[in-house]
N, C-alpha and C positions, 0 to 999 in steps of 0.2 A: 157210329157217328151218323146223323140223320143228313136227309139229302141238304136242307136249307145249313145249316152248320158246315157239310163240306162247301157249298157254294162260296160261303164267307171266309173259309179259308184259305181256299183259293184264288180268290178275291185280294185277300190281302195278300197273301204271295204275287200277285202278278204285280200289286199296286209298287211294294218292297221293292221288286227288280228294275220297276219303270224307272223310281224315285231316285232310287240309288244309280242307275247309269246317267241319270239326269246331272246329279252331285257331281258326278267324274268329269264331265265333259265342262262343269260351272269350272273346275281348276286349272283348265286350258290356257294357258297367258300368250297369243299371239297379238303382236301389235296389229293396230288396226289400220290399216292400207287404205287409200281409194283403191278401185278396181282398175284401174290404169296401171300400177307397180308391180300388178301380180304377176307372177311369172308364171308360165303356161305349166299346167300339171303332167304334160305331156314330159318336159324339161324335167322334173321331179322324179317320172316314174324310171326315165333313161339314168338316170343318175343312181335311183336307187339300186337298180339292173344290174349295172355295172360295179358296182360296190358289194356285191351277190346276195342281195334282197329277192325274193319272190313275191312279187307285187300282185296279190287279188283280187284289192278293192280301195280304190281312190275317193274318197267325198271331197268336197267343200265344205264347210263348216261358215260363219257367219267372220272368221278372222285367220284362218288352220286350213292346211290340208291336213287331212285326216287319212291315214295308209295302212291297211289291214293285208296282214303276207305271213312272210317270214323271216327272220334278220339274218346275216350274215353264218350267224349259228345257229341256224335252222331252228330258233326260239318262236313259236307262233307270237307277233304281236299286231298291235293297237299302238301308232305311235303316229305322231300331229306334228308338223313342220311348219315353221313361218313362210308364207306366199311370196316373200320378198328375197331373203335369203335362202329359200330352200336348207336350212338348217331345223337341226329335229328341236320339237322346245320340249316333248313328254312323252314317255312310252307308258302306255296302261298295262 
């Protein structure tokens, strides 16, 4: 394979995984809040803690918290909770 042909593959490899985690996050249904309802992610993280989550990484997302760890059964995931009810709505 010549250098210009790997470039393009690669290319489209990186474009493939941009697009595709793009999709996944499009299937996220959290209701849409003013920021006034949310409740503090702090509240979130304590909650998941205590329910024996290992919490690594907290986002905001545009309607989701979004919490990247480990679940109760030591399952690495990606799972998004409503800001209002701190209930989970999708684990990736």
């Amino acid at each position: 394979m010549n250098p210009l042909s790997l470039r393009r593959a690669a290319t489209a490899v990186a474009l493939t995984l941009t697009v595709g985690g793009a999709w996944a996050h499009g299937d996220v249904k959290c209701p849409a809040y003013p920021a006034s309802e949310w409740r503090p992610h702090t509240e979130l993280q304590e909650k998941l803690v205590k329910d024996g989550w290992t919490v690594r990484r907290m986002e905001k997302t545009d309607t989701c918290y979004e919490v990247y760890g480990k679940d109760p059964k030591g399952k690495r995931v990606e799972a998004f909770f409503d800001p209002k009810t701190l209930e989970r709505v999708e684990e990736k």
